[in-house]
C-alpha positions in Angstrom: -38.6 -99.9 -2.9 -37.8 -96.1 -2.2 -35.9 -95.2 0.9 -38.4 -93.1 3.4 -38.5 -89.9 3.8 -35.7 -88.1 5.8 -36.6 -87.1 9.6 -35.1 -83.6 10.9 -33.5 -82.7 14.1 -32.4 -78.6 14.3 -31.3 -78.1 17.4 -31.6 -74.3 18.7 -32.5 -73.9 22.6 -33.3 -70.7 22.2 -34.1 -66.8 22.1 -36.8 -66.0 20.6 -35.0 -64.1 17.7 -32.4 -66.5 17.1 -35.2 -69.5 16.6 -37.1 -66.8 14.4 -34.0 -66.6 12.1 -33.5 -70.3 11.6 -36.5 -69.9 9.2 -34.7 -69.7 6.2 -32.7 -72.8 7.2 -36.0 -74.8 7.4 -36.7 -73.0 4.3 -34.4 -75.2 2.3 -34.2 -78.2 4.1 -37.9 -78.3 3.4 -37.3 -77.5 -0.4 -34.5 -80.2 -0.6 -36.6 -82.8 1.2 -40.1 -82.4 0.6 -41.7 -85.0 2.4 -39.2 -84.5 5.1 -40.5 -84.4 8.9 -38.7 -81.4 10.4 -38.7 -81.0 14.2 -37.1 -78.2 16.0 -35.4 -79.0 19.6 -36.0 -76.0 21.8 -36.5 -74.6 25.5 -39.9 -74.7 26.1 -40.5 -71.1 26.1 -39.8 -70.2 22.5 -41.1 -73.2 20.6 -44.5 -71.7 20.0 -43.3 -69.1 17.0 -42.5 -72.3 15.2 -46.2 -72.7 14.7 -46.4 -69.9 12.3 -43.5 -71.6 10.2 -45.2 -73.8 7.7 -42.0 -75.7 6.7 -41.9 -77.1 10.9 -43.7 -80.1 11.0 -43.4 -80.2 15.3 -41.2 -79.2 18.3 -39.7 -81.3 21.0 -39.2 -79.6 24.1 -36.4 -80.1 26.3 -37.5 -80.9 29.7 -37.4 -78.3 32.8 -37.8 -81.0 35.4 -35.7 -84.1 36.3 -38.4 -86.8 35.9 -39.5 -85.4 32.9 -35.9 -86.6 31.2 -37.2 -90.4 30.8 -39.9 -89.7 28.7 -38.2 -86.8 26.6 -35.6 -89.4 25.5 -38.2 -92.4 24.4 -39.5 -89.6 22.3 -36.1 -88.6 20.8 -35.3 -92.3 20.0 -38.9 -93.1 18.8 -38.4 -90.5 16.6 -35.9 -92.3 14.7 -33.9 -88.9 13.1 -32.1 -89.5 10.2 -30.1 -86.3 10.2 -29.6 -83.6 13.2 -28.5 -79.7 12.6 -27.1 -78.5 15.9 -26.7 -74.8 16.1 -26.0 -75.1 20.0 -23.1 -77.0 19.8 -22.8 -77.5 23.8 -22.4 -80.5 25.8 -25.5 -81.5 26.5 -26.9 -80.9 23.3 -23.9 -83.1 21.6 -25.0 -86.0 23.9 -28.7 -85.3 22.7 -27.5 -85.1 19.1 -25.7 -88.2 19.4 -28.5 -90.1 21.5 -31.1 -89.4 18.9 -29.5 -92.3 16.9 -29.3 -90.3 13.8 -26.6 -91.5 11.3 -26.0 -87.5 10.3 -25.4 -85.0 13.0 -23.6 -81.8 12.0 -22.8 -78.9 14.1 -20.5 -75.7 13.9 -18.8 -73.2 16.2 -17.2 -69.7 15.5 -15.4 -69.1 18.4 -13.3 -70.6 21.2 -11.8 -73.5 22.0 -12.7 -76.7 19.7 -15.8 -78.5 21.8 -14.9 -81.0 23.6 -17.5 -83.4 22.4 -17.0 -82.7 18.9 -16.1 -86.3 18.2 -20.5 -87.1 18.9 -20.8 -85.3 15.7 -20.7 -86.9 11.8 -19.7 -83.4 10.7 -17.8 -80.6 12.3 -17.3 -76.9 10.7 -15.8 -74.0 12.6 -16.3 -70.4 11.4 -13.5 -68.5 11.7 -14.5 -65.1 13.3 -12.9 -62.7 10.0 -15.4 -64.2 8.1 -18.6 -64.8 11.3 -18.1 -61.1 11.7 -18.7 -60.0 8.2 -21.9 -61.9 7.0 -25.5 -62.1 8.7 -26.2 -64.8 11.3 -28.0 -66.2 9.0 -25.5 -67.0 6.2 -24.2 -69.1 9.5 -26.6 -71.3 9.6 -26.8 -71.9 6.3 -23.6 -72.2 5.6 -23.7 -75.7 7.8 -26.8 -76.9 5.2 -24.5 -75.8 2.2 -21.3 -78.6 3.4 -24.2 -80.8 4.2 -24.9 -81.0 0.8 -28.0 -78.8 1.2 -28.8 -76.8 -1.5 -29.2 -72.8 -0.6 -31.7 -72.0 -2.7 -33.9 -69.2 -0.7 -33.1 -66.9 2.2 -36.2 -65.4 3.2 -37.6 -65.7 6.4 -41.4 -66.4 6.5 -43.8 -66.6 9.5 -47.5 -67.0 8.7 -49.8 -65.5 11.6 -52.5 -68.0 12.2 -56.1 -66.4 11.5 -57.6 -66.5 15.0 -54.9 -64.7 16.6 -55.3 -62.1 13.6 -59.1 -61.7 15.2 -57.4 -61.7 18.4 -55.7 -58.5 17.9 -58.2 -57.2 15.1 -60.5 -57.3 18.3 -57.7 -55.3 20.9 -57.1 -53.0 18.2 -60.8 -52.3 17.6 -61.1 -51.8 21.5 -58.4 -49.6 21.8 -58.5 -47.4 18.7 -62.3 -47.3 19.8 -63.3 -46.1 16.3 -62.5 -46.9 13.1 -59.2 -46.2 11.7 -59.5 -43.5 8.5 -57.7 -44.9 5.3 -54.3 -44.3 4.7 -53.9 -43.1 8.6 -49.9 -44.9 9.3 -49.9 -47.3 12.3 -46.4 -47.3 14.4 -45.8 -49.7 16.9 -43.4 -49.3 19.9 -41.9 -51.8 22.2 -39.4 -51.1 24.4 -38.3 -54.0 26.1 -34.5 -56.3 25.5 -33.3 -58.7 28.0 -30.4 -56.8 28.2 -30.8 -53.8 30.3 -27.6 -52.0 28.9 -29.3 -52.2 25.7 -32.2 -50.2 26.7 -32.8 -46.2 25.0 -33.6 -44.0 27.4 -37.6 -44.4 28.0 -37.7 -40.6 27.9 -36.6 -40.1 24.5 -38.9 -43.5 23.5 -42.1 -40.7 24.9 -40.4 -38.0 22.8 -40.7 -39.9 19.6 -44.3 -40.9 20.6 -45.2 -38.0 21.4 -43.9 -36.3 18.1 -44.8 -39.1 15.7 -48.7 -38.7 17.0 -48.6 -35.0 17.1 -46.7 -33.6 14.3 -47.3 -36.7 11.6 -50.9 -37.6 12.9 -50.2 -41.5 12.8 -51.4 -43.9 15.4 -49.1 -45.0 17.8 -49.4 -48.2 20.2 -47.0 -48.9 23.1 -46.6 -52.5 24.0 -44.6 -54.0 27.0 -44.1 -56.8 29.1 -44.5 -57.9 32.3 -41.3 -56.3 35.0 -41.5 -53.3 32.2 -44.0 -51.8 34.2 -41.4 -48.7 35.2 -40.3 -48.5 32.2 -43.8 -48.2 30.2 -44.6 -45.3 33.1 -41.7 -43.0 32.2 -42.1 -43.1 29.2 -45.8 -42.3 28.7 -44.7 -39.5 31.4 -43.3 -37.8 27.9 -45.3 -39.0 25.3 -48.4 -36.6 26.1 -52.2 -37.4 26.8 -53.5 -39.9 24.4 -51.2 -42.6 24.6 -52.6 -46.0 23.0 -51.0 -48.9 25.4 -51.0 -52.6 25.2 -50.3 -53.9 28.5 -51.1 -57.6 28.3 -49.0 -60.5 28.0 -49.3 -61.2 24.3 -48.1 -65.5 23.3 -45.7 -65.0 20.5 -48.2 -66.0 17.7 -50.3 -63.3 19.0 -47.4 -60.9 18.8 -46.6 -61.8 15.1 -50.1 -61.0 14.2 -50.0 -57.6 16.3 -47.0 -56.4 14.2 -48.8 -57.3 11.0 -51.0 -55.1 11.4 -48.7 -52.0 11.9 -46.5 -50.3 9.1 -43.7 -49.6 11.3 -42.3 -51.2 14.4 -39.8 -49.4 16.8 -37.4 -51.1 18.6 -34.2 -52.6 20.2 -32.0 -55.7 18.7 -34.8 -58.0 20.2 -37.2 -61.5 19.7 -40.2 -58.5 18.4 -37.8 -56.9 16.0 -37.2 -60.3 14.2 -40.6 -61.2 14.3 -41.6 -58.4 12.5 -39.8 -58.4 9.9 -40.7 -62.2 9.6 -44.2 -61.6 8.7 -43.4 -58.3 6.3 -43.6 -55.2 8.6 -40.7 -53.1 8.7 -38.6 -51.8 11.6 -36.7 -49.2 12.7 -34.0 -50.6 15.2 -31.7 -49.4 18.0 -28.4 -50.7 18.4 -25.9 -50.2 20.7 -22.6 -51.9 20.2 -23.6 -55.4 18.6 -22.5 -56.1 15.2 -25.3 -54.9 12.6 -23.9 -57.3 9.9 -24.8 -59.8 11.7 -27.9 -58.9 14.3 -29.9 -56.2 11.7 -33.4 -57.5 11.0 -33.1 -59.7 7.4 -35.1 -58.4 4.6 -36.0 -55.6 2.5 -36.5 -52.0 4.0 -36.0 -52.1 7.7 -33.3 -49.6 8.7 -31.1 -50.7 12.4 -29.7 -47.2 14.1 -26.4 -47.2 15.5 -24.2 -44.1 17.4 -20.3 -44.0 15.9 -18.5 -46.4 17.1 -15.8 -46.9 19.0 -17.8 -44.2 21.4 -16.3 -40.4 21.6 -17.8 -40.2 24.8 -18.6 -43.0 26.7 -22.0 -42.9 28.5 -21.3 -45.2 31.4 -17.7 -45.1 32.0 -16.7 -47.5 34.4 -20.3 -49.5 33.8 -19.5 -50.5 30.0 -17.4 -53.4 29.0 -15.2 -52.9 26.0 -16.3 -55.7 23.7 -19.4 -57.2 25.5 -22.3 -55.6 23.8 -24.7 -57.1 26.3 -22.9 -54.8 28.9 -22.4 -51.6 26.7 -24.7 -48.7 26.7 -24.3 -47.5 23.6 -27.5 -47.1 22.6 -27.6 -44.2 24.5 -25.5 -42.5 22.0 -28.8 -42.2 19.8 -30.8 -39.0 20.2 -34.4 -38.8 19.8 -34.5 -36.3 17.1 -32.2 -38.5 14.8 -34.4 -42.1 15.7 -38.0 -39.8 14.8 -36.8 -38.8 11.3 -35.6 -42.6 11.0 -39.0 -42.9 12.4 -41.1 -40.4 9.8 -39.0 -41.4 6.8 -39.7 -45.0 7.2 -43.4 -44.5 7.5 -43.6 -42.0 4.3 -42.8 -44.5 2.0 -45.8 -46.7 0.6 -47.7 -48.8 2.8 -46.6 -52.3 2.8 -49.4 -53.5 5.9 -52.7 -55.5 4.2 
């Protein structure tokens, strides 16, 4: 009688961008085991991309509330994992790792002290940071699959927008454009928005480009933002000229991966959007401040990431930036707008990959 089929646990609380890039480690697993269930543990707030990955069978959500723990836990026995990935490697997700009851739990680090509950895990790899710093973030995660036993056999990294949020935004778009689009007219999509505020471009030189990719290229632009980006979204249609196209509604992040597929281009920061582009084929144009781009530019074919010289000539927060924090450098300041709107024009000369 054969053995059944293996059950999953990856383990990756969150952002949205980071969950996005696990795809090609789901990829493989679900190549090497076909029949596998695959589960991804994650804060409740990102696990709904994982819908448009069609090697995740389901998502386990870790609880926000106290009585809510109980329940989660029946679930994460009844579950009865075989093997757990933990790309977290924290505490609490070592006590969850080892509470699942699965035989196989592997888990890696790349920096710091060795975790203190290591000794939960079946397999322990550590990274060291001359070679973390030199590859994609990706080819970290795999590389835990790979001493698994894991094959590597594909890298892409695949979301499938679902078809009614595709008539979702067929239907904004059509409300907003408020005509129909002529054929071969280029479509360039601009958000904003980071979670870091000392990787924000100036919103002035985001209107510049707008303004100058709708005027002197004739394509259609769209600004999207979120919600507490109201200030933000303001200034900079205060120098993007009359006309401005804006999406101003809280999109679910399904919705958003079918927005971007519809655009040729999308423009913006080291961000959840920017990975979720280039997930479902659209390219980007991204701004980076001091983050590594080995390991943080968007995966795939024919996106280009923007970063100033570095280390800076001029510093444009001196006394505000910290030397080797890129969440609280300003660096991307260091961009001007006349280099990011030929990055900008180039990128949407070259043939059409949109449907």
């Amino acid at each position: 009688m054969s053995a059944p089929p293996p059950s999953v646990l990856v383990i990756r609380r969150r952002y949205l961008g980071d969950i996005v890039l696990l795809g090609s480690v789901f990829r493989n697993l679900r190549l090497h085991w076909p029949l596998a269930r695959i589960t991804a543990l994650v804060e409740e707030p990102y696990g709904d991309v994982l819908v448009l990955n069609p090697d995740v069978n389901g998502v386990l959500a870790l609880p926000r509330r106290t009585r809510e723990w109980p329940g989660f836990l029946r679930c994460l026995r009844q579950a009865r994992f075989t093997h757990v990935f933990d790309f977290d490697n924290n505490e609490r997700t070592a006590v969850l790792a080892r509470l699942s009851g699965a035989p196989f739990r592997a888990t890696l680090w790349h920096e710091g002290r060795r975790p203190r509950l290591d000794r939960l895990y079946t397999l322990r790899q550590f990274d060291p940071p001359a070679i973390h710093e030199r590859r994609p973030i990706t080819e970290y995660y795999l590389s835990l699959l790979a001493s698994a036993g894991v094959p590597i056999a594909r890298r892409e990294i695949r979301l499938v927008p679902r078809e009614a949020d595709l008539a979702f935004v067929r239907e904004l778009l059509g409300r907003l454009f408020g005509a129909v689009v002529p054929p071969n007219t280029r479509c360039l999509l601009v958000h904003p928005g980071s979670r870091s505020p000392c990787r924000l471009w100036p919103p002035e030189r985001f209107g510049e480009v707008c303004r100058r990719v709708r005027t002197e290229l004739g394509a259609r632009v769209v600004l999207i933002t979120g919600p507490g980006e109201e200030a933000v979204r303001q200034e900079i249609l205060a120098h993007a000229g009359t006309g401005q196209l804006v999406i101003d509604q809280h999109l679910s992040a399904p919705q958003l991966a079918a927005l971007t597929a519809q655009f040729d281009l999308l423009l913006c920061h080291d961000s959840g959007p920017m990975h979720v582009a280039a997930a479902v084929g659209t390219r980007v144009v991204a701004l980076l401040g001091s983050q590594n781009p080995v390991l943080f530019a968007p995966p795939g074919e024919g996106h280009l990431a923007l970063q100033p010289p570095l280390p800076c000539i001029a510093c444009v927060a001196p006394g505000e930036c910290v030397p080797g924090d890129s969440y609280r450098n300003y660096c991307v300041r260091n961009l001007p707008a006349g280099l990011v709107f030929t990055a900008v024009r180039d990128q949407l000369a070259r043939p059409a990959v949109r449907p």
